[in-house]
Wavefront OBJ file of the C-alpha trace (Angstrom):
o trace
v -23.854 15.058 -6.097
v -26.701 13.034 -4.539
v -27.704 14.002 -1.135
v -25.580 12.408 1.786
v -26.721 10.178 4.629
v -26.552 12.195 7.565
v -26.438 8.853 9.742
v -24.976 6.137 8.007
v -23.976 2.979 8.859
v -20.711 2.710 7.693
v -17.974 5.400 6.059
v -15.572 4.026 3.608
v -12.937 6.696 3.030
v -10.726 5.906 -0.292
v -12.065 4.260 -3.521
v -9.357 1.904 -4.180
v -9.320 -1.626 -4.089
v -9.341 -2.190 -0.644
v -12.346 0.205 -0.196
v -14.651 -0.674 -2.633
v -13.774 -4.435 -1.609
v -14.970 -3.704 1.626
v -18.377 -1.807 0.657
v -18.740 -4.628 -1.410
v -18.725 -7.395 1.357
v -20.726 -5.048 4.017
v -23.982 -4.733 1.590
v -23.965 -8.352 0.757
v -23.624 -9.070 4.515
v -26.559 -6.890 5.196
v -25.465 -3.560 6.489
v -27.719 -0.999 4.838
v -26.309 2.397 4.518
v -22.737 2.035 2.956
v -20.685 5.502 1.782
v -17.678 5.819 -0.217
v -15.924 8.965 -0.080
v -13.097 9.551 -2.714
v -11.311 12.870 -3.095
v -10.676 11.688 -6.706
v -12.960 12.807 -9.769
v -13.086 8.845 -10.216
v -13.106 6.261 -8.070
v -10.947 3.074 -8.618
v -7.546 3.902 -6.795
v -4.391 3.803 -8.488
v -5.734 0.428 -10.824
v -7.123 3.444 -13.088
v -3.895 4.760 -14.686
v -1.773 1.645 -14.874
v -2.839 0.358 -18.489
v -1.472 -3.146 -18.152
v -2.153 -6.525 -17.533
v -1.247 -8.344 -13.898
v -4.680 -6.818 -11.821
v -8.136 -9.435 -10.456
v -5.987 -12.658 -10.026
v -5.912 -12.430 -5.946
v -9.528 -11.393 -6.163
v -11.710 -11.803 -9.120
v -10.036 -15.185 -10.216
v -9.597 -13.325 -13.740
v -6.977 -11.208 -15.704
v -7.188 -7.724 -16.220
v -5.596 -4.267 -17.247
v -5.670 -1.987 -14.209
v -8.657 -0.042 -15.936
v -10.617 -2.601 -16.371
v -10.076 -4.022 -12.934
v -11.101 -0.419 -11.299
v -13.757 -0.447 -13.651
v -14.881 -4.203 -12.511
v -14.795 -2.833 -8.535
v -16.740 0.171 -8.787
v -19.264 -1.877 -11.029
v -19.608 -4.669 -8.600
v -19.841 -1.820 -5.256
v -22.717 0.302 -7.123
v -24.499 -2.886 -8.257
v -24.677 -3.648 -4.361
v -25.983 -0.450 -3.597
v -23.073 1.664 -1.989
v -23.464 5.215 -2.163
v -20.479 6.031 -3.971
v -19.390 10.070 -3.594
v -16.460 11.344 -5.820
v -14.726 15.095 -5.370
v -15.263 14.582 -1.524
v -12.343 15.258 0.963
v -12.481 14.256 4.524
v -10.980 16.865 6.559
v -11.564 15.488 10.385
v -12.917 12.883 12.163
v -13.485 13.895 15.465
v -13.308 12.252 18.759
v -17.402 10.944 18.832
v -16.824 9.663 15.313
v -18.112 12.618 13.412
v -16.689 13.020 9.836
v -16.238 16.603 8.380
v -16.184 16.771 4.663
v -15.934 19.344 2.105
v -17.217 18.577 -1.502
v -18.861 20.485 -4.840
v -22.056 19.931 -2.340
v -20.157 22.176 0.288
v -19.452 21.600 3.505
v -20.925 18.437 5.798
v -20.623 16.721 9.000
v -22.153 13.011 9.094
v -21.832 10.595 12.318
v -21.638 6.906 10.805
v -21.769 4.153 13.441
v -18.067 2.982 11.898
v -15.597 4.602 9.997
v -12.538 2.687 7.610
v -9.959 4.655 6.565
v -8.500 2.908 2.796
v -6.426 5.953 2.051
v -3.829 3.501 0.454
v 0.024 5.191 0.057
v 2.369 7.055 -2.002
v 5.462 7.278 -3.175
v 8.519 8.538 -1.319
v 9.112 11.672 -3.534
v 12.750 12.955 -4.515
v 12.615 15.819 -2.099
v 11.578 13.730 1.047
v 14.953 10.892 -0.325
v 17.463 13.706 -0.041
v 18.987 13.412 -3.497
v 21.124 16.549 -3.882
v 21.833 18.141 -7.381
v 19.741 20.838 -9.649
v 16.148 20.887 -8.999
v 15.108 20.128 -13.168
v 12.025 19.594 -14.864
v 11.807 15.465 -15.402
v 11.607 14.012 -12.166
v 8.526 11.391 -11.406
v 7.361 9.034 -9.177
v 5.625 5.991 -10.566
v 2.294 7.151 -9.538
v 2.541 10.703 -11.192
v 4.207 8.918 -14.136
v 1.336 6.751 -14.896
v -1.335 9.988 -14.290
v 0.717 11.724 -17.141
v 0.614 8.964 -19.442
v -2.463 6.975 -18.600
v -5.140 9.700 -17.631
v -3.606 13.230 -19.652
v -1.386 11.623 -22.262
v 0.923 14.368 -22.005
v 4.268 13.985 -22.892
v 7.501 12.780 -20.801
v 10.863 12.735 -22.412
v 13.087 10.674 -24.955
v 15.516 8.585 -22.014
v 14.650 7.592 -18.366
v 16.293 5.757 -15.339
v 14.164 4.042 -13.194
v 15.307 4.115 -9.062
v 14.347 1.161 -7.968
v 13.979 -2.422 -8.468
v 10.840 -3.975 -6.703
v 7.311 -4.700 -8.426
v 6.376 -1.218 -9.300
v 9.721 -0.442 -10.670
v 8.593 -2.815 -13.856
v 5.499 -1.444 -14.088
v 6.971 1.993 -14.394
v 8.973 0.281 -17.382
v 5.871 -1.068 -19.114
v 4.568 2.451 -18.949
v 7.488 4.397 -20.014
v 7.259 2.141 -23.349
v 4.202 2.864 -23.633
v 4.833 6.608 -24.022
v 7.648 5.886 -26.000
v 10.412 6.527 -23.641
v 13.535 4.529 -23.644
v 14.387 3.022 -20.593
v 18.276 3.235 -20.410
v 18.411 1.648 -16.805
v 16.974 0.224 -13.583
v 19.200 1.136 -10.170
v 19.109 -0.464 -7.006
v 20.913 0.141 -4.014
v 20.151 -3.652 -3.156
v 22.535 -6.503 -4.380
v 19.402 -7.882 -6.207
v 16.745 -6.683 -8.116
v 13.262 -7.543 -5.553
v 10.352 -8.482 -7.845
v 9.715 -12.332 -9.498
v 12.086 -14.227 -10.787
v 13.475 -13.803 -14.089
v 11.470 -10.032 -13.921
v 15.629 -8.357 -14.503
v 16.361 -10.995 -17.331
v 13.118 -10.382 -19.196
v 13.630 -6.507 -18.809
v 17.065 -6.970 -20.161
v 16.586 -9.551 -23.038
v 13.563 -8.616 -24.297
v 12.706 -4.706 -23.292
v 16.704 -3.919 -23.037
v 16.943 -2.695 -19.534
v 19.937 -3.052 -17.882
v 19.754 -3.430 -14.429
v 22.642 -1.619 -12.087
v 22.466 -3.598 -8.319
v 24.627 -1.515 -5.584
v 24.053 1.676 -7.322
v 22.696 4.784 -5.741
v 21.900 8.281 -7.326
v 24.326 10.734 -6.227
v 22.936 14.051 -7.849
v 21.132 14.644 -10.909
v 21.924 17.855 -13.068
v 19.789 19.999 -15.390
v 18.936 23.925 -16.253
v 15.522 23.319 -17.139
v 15.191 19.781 -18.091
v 16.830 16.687 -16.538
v 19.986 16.513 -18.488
v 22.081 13.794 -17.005
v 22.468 11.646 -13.470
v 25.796 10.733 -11.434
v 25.486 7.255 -10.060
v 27.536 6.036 -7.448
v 28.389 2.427 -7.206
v 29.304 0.162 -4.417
v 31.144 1.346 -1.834
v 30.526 4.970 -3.133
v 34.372 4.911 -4.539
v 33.238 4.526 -7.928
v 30.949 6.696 -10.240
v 29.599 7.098 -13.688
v 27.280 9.335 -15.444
v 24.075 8.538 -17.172
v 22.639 11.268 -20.018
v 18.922 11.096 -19.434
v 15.807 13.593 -19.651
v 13.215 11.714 -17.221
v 14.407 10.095 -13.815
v 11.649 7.924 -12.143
v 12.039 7.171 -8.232
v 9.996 4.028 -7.650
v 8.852 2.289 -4.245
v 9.556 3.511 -0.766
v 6.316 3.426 0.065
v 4.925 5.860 2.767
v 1.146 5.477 4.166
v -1.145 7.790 3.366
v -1.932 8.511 7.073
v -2.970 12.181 7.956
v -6.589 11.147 8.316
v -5.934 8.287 10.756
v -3.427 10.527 12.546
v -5.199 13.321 12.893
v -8.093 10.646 14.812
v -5.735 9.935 17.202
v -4.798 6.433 15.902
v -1.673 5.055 17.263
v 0.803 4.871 14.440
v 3.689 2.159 14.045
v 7.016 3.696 13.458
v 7.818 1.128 11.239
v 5.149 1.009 9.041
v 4.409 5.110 9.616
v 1.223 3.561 9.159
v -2.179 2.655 11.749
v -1.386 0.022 14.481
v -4.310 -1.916 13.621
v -5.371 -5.846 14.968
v -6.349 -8.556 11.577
v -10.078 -7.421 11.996
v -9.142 -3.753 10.829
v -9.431 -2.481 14.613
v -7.403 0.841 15.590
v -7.002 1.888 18.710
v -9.781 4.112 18.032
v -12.844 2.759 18.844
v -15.425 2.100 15.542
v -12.545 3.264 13.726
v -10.668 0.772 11.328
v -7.975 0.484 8.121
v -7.350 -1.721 5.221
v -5.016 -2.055 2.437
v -1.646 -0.589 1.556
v -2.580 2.362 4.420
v -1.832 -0.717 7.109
v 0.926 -2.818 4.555
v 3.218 -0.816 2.246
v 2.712 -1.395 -0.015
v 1.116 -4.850 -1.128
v -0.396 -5.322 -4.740
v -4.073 -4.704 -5.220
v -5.332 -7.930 -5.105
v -3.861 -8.291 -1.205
v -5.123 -4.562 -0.304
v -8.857 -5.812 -2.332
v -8.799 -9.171 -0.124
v -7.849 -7.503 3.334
v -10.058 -4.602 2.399
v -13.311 -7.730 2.242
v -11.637 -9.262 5.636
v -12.392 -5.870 7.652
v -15.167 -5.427 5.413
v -16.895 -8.434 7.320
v -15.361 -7.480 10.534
v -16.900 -3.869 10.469
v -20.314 -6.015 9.375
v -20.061 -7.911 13.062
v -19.050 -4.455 14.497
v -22.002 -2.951 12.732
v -24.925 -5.702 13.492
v -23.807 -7.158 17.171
v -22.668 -3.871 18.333
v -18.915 -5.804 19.184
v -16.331 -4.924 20.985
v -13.372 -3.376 18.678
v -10.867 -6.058 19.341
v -8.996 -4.299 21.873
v -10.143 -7.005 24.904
v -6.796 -9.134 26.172
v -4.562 -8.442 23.418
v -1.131 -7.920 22.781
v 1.584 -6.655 20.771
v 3.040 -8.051 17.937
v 6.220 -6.826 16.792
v 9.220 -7.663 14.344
v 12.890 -8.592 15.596
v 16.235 -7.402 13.832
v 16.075 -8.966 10.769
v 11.844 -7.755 9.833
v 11.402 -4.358 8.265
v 7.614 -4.416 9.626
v 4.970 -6.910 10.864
v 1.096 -6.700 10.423
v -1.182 -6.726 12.282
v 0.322 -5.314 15.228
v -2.127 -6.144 17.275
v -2.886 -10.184 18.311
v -6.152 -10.945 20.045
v -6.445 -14.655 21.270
v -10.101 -14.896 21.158
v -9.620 -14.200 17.344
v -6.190 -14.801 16.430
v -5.171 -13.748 12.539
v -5.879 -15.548 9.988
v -2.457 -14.575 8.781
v 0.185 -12.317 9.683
v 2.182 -10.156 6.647
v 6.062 -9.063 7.032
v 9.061 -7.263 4.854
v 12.304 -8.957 5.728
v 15.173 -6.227 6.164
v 17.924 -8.674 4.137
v 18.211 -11.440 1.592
v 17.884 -14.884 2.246
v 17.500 -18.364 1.053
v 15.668 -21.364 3.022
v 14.901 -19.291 6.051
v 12.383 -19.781 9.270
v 10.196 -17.460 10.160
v 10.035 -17.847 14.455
v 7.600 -16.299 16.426
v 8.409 -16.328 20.766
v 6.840 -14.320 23.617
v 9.675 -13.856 26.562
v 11.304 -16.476 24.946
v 8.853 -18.811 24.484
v 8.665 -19.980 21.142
v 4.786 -20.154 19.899
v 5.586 -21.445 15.989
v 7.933 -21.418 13.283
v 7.309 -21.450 9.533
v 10.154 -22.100 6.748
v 10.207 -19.610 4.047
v 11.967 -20.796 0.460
v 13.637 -16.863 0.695
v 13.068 -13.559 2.058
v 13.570 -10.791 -0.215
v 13.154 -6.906 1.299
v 10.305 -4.911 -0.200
v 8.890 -7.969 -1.276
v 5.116 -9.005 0.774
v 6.166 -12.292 3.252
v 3.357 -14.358 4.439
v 2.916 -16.742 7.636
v -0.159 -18.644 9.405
v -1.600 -16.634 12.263
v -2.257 -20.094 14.535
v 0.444 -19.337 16.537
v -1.716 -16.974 18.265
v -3.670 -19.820 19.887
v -0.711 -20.393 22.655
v 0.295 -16.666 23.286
v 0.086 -15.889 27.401
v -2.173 -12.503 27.349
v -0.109 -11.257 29.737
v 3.197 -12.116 28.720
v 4.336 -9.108 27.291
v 5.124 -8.551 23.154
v 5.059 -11.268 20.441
v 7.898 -10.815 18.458
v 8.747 -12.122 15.022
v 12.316 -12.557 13.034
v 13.909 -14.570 10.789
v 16.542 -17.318 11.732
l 1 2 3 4 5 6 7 8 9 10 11 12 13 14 15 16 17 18 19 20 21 22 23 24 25 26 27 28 29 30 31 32 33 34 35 36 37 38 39 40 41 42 43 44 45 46 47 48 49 50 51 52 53 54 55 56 57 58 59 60 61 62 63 64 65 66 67 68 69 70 71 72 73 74 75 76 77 78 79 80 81 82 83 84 85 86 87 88 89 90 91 92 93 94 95 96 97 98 99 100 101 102 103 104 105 106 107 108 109 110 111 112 113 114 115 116 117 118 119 120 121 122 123 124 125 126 127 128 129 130 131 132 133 134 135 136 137 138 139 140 141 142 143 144 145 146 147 148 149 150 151 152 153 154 155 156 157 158 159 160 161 162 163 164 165 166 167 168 169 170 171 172 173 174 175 176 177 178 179 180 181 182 183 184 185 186 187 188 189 190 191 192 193 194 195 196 197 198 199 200 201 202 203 204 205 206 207 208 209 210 211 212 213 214 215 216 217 218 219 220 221 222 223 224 225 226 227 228 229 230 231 232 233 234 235 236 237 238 239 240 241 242 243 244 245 246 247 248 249 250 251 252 253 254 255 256 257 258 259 260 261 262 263 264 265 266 267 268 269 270 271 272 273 274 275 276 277 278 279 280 281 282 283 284 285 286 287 288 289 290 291 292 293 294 295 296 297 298 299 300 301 302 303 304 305 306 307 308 309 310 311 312 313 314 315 316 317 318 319 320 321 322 323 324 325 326 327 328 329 330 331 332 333 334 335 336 337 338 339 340 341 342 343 344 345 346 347 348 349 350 351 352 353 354 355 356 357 358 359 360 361 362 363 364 365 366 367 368 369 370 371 372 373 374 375 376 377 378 379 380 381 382 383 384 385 386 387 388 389 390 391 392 393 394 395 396 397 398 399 400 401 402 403 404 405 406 407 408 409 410 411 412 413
């Protein structure tokens, strides 16, 4: 390991895409000592182990396999001269911004003039979902699946059911046929499957997934190894039994947010991630986030562009010695019908260039309405609004907020 900066400018903690992004932007904006700390023997995030195509649209303008796309960001960060340190593990930062870090090197302490936590998130595993039964060999999330098949190659099973229906819960197909598994079926507890259109009726007509909407596992049973699963359906009066070895549980995304907590941030119940403004800004001052630690979880090209957005605020931060965004600002929060809303924190003099939401229900040809005390500051129409599925609206609204008018609030109409 190559000797640390003591004083850096700026920390980068996580080597995903939203981190590397970010040290990307802040040494081609000028900002001389950049670090990347990743706990990981190799940096690239979760991009490394998921061997398929559908990564570097958002962001590179190009297709790629998730390997080659992690492989493409760590390139690009080294080529701009980040320091890039592997096998290191923050464990504080304390209240002056100091960083304590263990690492092969040992332990260190360095004092950078910002810090941005890109910690990304994780799956919900079965334990933390509650899902009663025997306690079996067999059971994955999507993450560890991919890590077994992508990066070890070991073996998984003969027959899997995927839990879940969203984005990742295809992915976790592609890479179950890829090890040979077969996929006997996709559950949702959802009416509707939540990824792209036509993603169910290509699974099912030309991988031969079936997909099961209203359907919930009610125990799985094994001595050993998974041996079958008892799904319930609907209403919970009806239930059948699926013979499987392998049971994936996809989605549910929780924020990877022990670091930021641990600093104090101010955490948003909804998200159970940092409350942060569209600059990156925590409540923390010189502290910031980006990516799927702030939004849970969006796809790496979202978490690679937000990561170069706070990547350019930090650079201000950095160079002018701003403020953190925390001057008249105010609260931005989602009504009834929003899961979450980011960023939760508006700031007139800089409004957001956008603001990202989950809708809690399904709907066609909705509005998106944003009001303070009743007020209404703008509306946007939205062709549907799917849950777990990344919603997108213009941040101009900001530009007629009253900065002491109490919470903005969001919902869908």
């Amino acid at each position: 390991m190559n000797a640390l900066p003591r004083e850096p400018d700026v920390v980068i903690v996580g080597a995903g895409p939203a981190g590397l992004s970010a040290a990307t932007i802040l040494r081609q904006k000028g900002v001389k000592d950049v670090v990347v700390l990743e706990r990981e023997h190799v940096a690239g995030g979760v991009p490394r182990h998921c061997d398929h195509q559908g990564f570097g649209l958002q962001d590179l303008r190009r297709p790629l396999t998730g390997p080659a796309y992690a492989r493409r960001l760590v390139r690009n960060a080294q080529q701009s001269g980040v320091a890039l340190f592997t096998q290191a593990s923050v464990q504080a930062i304390e209240s002056d911004g100091a960083i304590t870090l263990t690492s092969p090197a040992g332990r260190a302490q360095i004092r950078p003039r910002a810090t941005l936590l890109a910690t990304g998130v994780r799956e919900r595993p079965r334990p933390a979902r509650h899902v009663p039964g025997d306690r079996p060999f067999g059971v994955f999330t999507t993450g560890q699946l991919q890590q077994w098949v992508s990066l070890h190659h070991f073996p998984v099973g003969t027959r899997a059911l995927i839990v879940g229906a969203e984005h990742v819960s295809f992915s976790a197909v592609l890479t179950l046929r890829h090890a040979g598994v077969t996929v006997c079926a996709m559950i949702t507890g959802h009416p509707q499957h939540q990824s792209i259109r036509g993603a169910a009726l290509l699974a099912r007509r030309v991988l031969g997934v079936p997909l099961l909407t209203s359907t919930r596992v009610r125990a799985i049973e094994g001595h050993g190894r998974v041996e079958r699963v008892i799904l319930e359906h609907g209403s919970g009066t009806e239930s059948s039994v699926l013979d499987v070895d392998t049971v994936v549980f996809t989605g549910d995304w929780v924020p990877d947010s022990e670091i930021a907590r641990r600093a104090g941030v101010s955490i948003d119940p909804r998200t159970m991630g940092p409350i942060a403004s569209w600059s990156g800004a925590t409540t923390t001052p010189g502290l910031f986030v980006a990516g799927n630690l702030v939004q849970p979880a969006e796809t790496a090209g979202v978490a690679a562009v937000r990561g170069r957005a706070v990547g350019e605020a930090i650079a201000s931060f950095v160079t002018t010695s701003a403020s953190n965004d925390q001057v008249a600002t105010v609260s931005l929060v989602g009504g009834s019908s929003v899961e979450w809303v980011v960023p939760q924190i508006i700031c007139q003099s800089s409004p957001p260039k956008a603001v990202y939401f989950r809708s809690a229900q399904f709907s066609d040809a909705t509005t998106a309405v944003v009001r303070q005390g009743g007020r209404e500051l703008g509306r946007s129409s939205l062709r549907h609004a799917i849950p777990n599925r990344g919603l997108k609206i213009s941040g101009d609204f900001a530009r007629a907020l009253d900065p002491s008018g109490g919470p903005v609030v969001l919902d869908l109409e």
